[in-house]
mmCIF file of the C-alpha atoms, coordinates in Angstrom:
data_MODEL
# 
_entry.id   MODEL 
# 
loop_
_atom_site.group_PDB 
_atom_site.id 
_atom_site.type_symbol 
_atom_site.label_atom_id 
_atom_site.label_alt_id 
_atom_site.label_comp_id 
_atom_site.label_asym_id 
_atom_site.label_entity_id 
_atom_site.label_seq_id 
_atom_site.pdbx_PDB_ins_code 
_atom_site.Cartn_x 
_atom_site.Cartn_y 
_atom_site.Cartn_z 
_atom_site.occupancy 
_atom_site.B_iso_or_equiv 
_atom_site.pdbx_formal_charge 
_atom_site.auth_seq_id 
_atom_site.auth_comp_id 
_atom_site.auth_asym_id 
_atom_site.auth_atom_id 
_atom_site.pdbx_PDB_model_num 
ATOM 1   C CA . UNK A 1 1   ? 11.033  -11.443 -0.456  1.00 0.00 ? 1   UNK A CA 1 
ATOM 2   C CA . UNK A 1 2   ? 12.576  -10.479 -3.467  1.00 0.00 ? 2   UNK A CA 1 
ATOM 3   C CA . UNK A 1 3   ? 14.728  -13.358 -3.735  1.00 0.00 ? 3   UNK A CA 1 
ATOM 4   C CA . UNK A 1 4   ? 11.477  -15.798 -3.260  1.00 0.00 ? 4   UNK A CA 1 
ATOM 5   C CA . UNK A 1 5   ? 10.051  -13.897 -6.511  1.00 0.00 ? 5   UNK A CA 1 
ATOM 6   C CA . UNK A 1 6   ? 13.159  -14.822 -8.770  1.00 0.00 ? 6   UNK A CA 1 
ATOM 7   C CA . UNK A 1 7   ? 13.652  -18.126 -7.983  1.00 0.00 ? 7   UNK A CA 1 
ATOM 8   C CA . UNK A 1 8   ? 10.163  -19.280 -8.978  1.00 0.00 ? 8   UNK A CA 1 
ATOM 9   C CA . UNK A 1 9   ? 11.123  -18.366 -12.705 1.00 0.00 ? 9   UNK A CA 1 
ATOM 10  C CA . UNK A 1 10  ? 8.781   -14.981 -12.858 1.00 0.00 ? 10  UNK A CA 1 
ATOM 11  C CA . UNK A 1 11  ? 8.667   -14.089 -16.493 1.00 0.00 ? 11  UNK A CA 1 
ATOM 12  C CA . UNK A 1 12  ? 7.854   -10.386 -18.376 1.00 0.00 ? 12  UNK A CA 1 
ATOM 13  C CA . UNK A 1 13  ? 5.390   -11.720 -20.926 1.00 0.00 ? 13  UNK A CA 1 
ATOM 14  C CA . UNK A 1 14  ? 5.107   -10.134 -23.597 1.00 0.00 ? 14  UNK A CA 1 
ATOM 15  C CA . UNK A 1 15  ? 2.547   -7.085  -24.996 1.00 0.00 ? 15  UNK A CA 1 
ATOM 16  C CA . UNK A 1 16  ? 2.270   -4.897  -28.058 1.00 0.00 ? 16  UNK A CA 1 
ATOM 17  C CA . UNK A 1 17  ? 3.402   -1.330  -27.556 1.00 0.00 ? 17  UNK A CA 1 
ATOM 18  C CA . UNK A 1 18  ? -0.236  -0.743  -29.025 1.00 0.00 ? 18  UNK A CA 1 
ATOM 19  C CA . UNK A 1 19  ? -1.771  -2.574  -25.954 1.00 0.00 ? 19  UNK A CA 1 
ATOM 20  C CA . UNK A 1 20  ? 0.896   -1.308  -23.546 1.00 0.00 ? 20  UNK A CA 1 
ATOM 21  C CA . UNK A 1 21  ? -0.249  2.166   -24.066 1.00 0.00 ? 21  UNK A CA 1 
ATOM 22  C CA . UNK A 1 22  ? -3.969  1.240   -23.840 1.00 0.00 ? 22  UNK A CA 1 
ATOM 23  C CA . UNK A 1 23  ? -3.768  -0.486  -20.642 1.00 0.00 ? 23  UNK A CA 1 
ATOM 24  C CA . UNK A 1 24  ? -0.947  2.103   -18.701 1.00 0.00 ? 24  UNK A CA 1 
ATOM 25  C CA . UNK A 1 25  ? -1.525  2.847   -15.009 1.00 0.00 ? 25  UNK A CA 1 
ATOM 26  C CA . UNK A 1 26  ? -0.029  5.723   -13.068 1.00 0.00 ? 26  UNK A CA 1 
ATOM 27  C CA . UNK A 1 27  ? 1.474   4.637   -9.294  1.00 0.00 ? 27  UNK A CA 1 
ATOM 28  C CA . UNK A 1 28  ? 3.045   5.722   -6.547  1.00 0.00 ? 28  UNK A CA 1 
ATOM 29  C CA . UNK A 1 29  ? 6.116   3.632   -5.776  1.00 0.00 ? 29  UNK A CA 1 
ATOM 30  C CA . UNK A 1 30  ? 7.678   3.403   -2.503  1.00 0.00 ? 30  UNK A CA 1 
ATOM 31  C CA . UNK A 1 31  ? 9.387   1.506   0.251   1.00 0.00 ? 31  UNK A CA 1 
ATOM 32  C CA . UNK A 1 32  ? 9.180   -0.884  2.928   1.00 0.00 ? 32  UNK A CA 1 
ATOM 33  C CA . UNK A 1 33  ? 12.196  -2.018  4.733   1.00 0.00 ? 33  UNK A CA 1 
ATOM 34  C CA . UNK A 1 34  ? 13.929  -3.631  4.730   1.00 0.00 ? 34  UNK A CA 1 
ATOM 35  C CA . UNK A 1 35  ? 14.164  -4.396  1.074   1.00 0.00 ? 35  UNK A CA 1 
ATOM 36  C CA . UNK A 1 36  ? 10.372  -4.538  -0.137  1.00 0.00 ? 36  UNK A CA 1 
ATOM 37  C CA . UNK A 1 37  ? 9.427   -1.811  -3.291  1.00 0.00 ? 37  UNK A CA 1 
ATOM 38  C CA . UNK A 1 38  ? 5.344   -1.708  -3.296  1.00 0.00 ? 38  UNK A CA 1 
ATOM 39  C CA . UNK A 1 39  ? 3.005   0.608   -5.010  1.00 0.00 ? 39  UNK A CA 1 
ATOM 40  C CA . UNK A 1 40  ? -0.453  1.546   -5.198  1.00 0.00 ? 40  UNK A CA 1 
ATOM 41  C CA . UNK A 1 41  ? -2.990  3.655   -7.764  1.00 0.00 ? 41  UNK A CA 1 
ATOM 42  C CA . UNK A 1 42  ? -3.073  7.135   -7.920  1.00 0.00 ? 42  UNK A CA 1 
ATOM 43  C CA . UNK A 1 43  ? -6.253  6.872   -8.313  1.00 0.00 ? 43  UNK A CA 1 
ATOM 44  C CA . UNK A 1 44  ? -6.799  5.310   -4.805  1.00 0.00 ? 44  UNK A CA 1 
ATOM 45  C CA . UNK A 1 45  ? -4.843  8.073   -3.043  1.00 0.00 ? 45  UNK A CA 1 
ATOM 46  C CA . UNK A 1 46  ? -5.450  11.661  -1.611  1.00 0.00 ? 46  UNK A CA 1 
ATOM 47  C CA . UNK A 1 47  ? -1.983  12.758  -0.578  1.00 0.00 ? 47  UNK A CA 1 
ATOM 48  C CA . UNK A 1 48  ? 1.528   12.299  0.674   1.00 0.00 ? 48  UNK A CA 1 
ATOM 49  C CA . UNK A 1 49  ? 2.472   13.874  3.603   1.00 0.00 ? 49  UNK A CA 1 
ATOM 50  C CA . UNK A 1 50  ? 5.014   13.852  6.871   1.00 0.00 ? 50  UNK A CA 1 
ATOM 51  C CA . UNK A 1 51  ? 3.841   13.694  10.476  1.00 0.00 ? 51  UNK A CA 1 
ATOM 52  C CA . UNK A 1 52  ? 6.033   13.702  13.471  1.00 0.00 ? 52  UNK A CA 1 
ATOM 53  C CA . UNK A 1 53  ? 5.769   11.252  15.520  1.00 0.00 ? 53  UNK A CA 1 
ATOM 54  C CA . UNK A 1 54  ? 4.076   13.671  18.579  1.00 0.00 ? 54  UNK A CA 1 
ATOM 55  C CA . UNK A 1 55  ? 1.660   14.535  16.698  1.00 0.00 ? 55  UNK A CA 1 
ATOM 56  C CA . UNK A 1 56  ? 0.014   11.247  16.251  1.00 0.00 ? 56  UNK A CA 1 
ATOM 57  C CA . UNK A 1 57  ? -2.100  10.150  19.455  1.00 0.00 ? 57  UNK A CA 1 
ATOM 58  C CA . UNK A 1 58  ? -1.714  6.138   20.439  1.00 0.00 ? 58  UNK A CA 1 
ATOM 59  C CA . UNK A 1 59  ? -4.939  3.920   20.843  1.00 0.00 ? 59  UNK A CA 1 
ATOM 60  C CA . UNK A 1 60  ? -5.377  1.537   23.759  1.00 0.00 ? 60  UNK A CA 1 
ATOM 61  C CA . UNK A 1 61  ? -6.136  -1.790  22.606  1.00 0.00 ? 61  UNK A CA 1 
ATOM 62  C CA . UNK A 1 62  ? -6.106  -1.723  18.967  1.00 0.00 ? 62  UNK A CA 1 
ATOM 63  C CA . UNK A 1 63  ? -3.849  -3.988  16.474  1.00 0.00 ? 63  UNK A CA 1 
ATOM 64  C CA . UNK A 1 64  ? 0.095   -3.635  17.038  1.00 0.00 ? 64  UNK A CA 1 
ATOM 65  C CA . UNK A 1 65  ? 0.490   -2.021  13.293  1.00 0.00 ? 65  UNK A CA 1 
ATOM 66  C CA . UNK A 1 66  ? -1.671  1.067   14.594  1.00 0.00 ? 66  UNK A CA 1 
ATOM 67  C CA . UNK A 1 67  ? 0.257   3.329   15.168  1.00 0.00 ? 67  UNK A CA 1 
ATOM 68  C CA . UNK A 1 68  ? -3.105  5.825   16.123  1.00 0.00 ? 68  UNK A CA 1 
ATOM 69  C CA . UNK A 1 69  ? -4.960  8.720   15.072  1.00 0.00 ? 69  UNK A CA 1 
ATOM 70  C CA . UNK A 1 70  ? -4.008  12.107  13.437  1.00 0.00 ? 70  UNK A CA 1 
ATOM 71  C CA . UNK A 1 71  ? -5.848  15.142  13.371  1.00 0.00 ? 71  UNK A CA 1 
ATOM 72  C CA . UNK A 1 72  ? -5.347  15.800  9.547   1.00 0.00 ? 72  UNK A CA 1 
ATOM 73  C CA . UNK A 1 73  ? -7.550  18.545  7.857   1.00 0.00 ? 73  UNK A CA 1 
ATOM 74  C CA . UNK A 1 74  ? -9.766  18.552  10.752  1.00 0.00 ? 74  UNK A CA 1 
ATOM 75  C CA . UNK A 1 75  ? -10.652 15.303  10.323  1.00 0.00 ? 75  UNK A CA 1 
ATOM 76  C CA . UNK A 1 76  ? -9.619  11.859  12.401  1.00 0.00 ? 76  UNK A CA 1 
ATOM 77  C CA . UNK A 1 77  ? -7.085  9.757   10.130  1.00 0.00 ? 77  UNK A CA 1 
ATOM 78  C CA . UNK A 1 78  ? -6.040  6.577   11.212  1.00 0.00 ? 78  UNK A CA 1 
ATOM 79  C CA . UNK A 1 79  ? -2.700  5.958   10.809  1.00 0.00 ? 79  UNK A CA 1 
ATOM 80  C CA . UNK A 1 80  ? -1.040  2.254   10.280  1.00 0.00 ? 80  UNK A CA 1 
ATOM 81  C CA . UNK A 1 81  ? 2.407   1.138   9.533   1.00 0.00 ? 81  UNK A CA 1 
ATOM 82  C CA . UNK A 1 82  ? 2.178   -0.668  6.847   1.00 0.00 ? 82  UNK A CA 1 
ATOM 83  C CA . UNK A 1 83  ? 5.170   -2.720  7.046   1.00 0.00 ? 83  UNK A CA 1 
ATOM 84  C CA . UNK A 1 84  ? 4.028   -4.272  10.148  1.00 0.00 ? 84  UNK A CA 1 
ATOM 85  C CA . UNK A 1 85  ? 0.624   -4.852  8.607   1.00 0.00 ? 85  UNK A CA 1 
ATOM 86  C CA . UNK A 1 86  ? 2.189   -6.873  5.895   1.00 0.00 ? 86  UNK A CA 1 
ATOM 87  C CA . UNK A 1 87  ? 4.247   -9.092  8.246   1.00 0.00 ? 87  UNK A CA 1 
ATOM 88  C CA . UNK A 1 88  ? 7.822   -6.479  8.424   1.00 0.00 ? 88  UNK A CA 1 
ATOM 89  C CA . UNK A 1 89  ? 9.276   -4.898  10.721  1.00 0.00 ? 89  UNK A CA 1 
ATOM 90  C CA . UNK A 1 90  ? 7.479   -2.445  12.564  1.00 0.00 ? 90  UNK A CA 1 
ATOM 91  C CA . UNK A 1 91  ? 9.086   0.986   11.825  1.00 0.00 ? 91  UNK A CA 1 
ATOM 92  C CA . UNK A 1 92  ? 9.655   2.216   15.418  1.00 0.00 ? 92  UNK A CA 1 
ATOM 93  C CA . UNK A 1 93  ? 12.048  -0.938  15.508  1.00 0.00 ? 93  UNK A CA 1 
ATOM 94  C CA . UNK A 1 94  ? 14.011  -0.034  12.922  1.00 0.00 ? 94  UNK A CA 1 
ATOM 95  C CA . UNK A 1 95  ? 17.523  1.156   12.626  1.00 0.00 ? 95  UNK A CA 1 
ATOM 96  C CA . UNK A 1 96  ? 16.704  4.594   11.412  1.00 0.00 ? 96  UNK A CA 1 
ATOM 97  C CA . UNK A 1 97  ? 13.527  4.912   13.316  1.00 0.00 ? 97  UNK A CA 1 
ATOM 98  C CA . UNK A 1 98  ? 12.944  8.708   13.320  1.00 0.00 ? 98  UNK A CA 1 
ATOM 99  C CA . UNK A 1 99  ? 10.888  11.166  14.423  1.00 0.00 ? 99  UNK A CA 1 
ATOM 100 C CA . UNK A 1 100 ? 8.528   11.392  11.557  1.00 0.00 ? 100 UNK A CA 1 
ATOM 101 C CA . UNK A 1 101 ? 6.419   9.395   9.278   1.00 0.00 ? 101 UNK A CA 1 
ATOM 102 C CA . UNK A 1 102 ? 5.798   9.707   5.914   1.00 0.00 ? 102 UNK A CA 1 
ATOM 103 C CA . UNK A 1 103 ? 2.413   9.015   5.590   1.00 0.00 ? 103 UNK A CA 1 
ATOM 104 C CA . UNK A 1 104 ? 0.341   8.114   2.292   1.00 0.00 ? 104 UNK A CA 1 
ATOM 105 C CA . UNK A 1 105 ? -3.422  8.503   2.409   1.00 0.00 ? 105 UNK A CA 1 
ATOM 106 C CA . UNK A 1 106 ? -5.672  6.317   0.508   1.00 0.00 ? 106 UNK A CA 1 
ATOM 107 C CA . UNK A 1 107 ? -9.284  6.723   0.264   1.00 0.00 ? 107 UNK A CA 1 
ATOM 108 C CA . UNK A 1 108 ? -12.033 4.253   -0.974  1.00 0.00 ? 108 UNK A CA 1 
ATOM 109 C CA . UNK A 1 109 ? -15.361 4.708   -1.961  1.00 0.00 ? 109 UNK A CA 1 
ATOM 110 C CA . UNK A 1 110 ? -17.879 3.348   -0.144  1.00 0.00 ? 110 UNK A CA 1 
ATOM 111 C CA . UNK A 1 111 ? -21.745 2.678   -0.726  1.00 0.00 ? 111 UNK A CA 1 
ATOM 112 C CA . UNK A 1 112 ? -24.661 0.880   0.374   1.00 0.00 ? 112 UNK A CA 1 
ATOM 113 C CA . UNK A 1 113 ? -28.050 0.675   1.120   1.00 0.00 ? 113 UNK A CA 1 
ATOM 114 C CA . UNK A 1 114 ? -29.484 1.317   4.421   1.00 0.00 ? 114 UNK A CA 1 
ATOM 115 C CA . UNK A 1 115 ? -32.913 0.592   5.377   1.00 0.00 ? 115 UNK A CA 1 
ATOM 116 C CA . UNK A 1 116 ? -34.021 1.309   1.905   1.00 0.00 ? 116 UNK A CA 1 
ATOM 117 C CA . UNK A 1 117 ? -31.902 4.440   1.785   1.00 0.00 ? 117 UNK A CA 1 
ATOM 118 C CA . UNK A 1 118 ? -28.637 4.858   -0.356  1.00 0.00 ? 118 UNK A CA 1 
ATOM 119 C CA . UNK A 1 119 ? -25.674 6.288   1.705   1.00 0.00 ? 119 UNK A CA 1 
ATOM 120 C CA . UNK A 1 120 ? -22.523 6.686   0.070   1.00 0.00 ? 120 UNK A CA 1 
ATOM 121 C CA . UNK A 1 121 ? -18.986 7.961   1.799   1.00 0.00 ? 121 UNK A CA 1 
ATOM 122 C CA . UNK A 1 122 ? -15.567 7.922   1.379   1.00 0.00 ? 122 UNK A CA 1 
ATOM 123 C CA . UNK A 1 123 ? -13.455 6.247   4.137   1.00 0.00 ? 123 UNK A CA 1 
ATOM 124 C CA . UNK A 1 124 ? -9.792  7.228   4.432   1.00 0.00 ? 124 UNK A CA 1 
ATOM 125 C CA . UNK A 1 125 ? -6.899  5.993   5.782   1.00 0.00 ? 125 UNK A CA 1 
ATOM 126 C CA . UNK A 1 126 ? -2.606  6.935   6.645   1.00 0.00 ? 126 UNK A CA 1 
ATOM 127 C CA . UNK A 1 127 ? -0.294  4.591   5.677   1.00 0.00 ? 127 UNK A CA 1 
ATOM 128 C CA . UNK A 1 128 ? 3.307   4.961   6.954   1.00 0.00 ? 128 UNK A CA 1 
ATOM 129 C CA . UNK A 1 129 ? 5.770   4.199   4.515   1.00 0.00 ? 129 UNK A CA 1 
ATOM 130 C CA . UNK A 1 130 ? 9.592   4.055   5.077   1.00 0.00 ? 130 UNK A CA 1 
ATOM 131 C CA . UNK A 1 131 ? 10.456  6.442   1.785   1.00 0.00 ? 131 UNK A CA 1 
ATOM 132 C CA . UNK A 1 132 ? 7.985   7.340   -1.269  1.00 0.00 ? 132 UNK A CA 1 
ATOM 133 C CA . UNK A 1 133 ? 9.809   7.222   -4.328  1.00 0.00 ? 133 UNK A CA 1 
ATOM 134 C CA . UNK A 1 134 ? 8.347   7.983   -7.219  1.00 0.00 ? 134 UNK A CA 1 
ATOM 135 C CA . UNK A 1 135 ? 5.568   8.044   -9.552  1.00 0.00 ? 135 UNK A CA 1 
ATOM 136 C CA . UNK A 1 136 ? 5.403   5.553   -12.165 1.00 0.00 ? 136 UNK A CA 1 
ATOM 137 C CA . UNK A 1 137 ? 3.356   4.499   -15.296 1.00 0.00 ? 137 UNK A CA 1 
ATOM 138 C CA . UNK A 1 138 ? 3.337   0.073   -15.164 1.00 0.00 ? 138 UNK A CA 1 
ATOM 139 C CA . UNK A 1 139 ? 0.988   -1.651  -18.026 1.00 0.00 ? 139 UNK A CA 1 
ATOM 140 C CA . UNK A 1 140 ? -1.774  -3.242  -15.698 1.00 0.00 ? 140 UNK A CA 1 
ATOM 141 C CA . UNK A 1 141 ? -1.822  -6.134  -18.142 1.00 0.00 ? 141 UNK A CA 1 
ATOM 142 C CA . UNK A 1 142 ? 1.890   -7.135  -17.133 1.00 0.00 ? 142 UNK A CA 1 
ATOM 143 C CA . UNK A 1 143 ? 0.518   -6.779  -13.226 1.00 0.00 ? 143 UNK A CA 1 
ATOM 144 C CA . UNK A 1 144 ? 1.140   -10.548 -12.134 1.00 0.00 ? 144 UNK A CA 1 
ATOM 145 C CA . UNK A 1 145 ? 0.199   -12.951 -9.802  1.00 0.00 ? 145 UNK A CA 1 
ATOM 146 C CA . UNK A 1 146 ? 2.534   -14.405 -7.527  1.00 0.00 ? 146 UNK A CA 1 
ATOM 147 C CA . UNK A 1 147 ? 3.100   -18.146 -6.768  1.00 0.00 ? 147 UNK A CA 1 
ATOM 148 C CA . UNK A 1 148 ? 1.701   -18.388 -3.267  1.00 0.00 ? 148 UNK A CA 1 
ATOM 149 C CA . UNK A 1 149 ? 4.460   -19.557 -1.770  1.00 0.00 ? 149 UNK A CA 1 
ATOM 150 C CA . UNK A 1 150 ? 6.297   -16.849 -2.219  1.00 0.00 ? 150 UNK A CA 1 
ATOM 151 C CA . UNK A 1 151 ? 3.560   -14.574 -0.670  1.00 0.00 ? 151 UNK A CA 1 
ATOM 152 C CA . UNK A 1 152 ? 3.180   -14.181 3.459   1.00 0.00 ? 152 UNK A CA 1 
ATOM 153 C CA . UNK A 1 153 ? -0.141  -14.839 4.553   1.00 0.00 ? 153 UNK A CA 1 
ATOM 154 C CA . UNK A 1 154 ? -0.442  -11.691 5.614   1.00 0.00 ? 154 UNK A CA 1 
ATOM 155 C CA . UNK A 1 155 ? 0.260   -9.718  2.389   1.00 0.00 ? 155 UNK A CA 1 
ATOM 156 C CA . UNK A 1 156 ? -2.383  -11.926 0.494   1.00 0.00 ? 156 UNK A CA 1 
ATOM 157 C CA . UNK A 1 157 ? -5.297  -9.954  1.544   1.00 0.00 ? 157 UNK A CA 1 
ATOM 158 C CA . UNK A 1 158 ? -3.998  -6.601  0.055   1.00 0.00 ? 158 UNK A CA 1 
ATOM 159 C CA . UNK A 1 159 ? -2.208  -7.372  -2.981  1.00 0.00 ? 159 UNK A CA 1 
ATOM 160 C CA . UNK A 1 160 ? -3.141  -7.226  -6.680  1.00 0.00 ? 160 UNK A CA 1 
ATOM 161 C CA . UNK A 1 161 ? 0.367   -8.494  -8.054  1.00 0.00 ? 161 UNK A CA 1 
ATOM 162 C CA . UNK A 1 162 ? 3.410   -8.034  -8.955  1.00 0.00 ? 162 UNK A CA 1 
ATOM 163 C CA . UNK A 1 163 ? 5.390   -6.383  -11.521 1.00 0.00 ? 163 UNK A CA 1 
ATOM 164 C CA . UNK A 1 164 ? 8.430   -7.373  -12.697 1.00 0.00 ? 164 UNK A CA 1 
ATOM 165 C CA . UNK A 1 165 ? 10.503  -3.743  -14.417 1.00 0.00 ? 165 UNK A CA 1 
ATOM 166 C CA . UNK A 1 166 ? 12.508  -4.113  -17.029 1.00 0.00 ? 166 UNK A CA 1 
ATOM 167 C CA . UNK A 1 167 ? 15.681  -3.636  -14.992 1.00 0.00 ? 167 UNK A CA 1 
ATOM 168 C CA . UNK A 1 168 ? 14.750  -6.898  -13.172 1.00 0.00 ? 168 UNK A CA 1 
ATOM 169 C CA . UNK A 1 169 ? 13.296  -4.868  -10.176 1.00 0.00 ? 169 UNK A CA 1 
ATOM 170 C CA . UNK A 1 170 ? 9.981   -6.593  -8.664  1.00 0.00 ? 170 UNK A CA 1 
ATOM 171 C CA . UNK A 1 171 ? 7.580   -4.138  -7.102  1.00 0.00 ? 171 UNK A CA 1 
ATOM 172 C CA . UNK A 1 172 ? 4.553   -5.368  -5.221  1.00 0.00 ? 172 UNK A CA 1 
ATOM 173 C CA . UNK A 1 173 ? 1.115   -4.164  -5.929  1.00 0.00 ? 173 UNK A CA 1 
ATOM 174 C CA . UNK A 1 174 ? -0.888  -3.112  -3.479  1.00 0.00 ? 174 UNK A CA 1 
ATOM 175 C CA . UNK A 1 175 ? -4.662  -2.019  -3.403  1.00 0.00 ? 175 UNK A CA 1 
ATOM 176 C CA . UNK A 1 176 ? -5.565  0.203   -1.462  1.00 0.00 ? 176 UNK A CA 1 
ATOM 177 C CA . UNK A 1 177 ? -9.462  -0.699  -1.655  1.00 0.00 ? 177 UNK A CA 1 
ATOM 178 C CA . UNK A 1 178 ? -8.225  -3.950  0.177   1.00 0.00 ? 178 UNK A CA 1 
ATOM 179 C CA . UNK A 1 179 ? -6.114  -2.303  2.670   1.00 0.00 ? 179 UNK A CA 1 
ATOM 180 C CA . UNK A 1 180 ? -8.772  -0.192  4.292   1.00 0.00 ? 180 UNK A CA 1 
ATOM 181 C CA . UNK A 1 181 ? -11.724 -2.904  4.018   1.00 0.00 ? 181 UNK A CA 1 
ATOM 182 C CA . UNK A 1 182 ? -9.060  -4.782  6.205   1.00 0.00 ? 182 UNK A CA 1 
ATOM 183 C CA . UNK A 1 183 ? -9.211  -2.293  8.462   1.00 0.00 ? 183 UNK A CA 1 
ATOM 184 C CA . UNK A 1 184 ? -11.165 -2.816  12.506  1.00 0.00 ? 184 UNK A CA 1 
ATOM 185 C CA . UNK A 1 185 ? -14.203 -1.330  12.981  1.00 0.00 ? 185 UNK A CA 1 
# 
């Protein structure tokens, strides 16, 4: 994927420091194997943990890239493996499958009107992740869109862009809005 990126000519562009600093964002980067960096808001997320593997209970009948449901805070999480979502390798396939997950919730807010009455709640959702690695402030305004043939069909519905670091490193940006509207029923 990242070799798709560079050969279409993807550019910096080019920003004040002025209207870098008005337009910073703070994300969480991480990793998808086998060589895909992605990252979503900090704003979108609740927490970072690591699950083993026992702990989370399978569901009959539901998309491969569930993996199923943990009990987390007393509460149901569903929890998804994200590379398989977005078209990789599903993690329990992988060489260094292992017996935990490291798991990043995201949580969106959700409102509506029902039958004339307002009812608002926020939905949540695990994502398995092969490694998080760190936080990291990117200027939104350099967040770019990627030609679309260098995008899988079935990363289009959950990314925001791309940004290209300094050091020549592309990391994919996700939203995590996206991902759980995505979600089954």
């Amino acid at each position: 994927m990242i070799s798709e990126f560079l050969s279409k000519g993807i550019s910096l562009g080019s920003a004040t420091a002025e209207e870098a600093a008005k337009s910073q964002e703070q994300f969480l980067r991480f990793h998808l194997a086998p060589d895909f960096n992605a990252a979503l808001p900090v704003e979108q997320m609740t927490e970072v943990f690591t699950v083993s593997t026992t702990k989370v209970v399978p569901i009959p009948h539901m998309p491969a890239w569930v993996i199923g449901v943990y009990n987390w805070r007393g509460e149901i999480l569903w929890l998804v493996d994200l590379g398989y979502l977005l078209g990789g390798t599903p993690l329990y396939q992988q060489a260094d499958s292992r017996s935990l997950y490291t798991a990043i919730v995201v949580n969106s807010q959700q409102s509506g009107a029902r039958q004339g009455n307002s009812t608002a709640g926020k939905k949540m959702l695990g994502l398995a992740v092969n490694r998080v690695e760190d936080m990291e402030w990117f200027n939104s305004d350099l967040i770019q869109s990627p030609p679309e043939s260098a995008v899988s069909e079935a990363l289009v519905p959950f990314l925001r862009g791309y940004w290209l670091k300094n050091s020549g490193e592309i990391v994919v940006v996700l939203d995590g809005n996206s991902i759980i509207a995505g979600m089954p029923k």
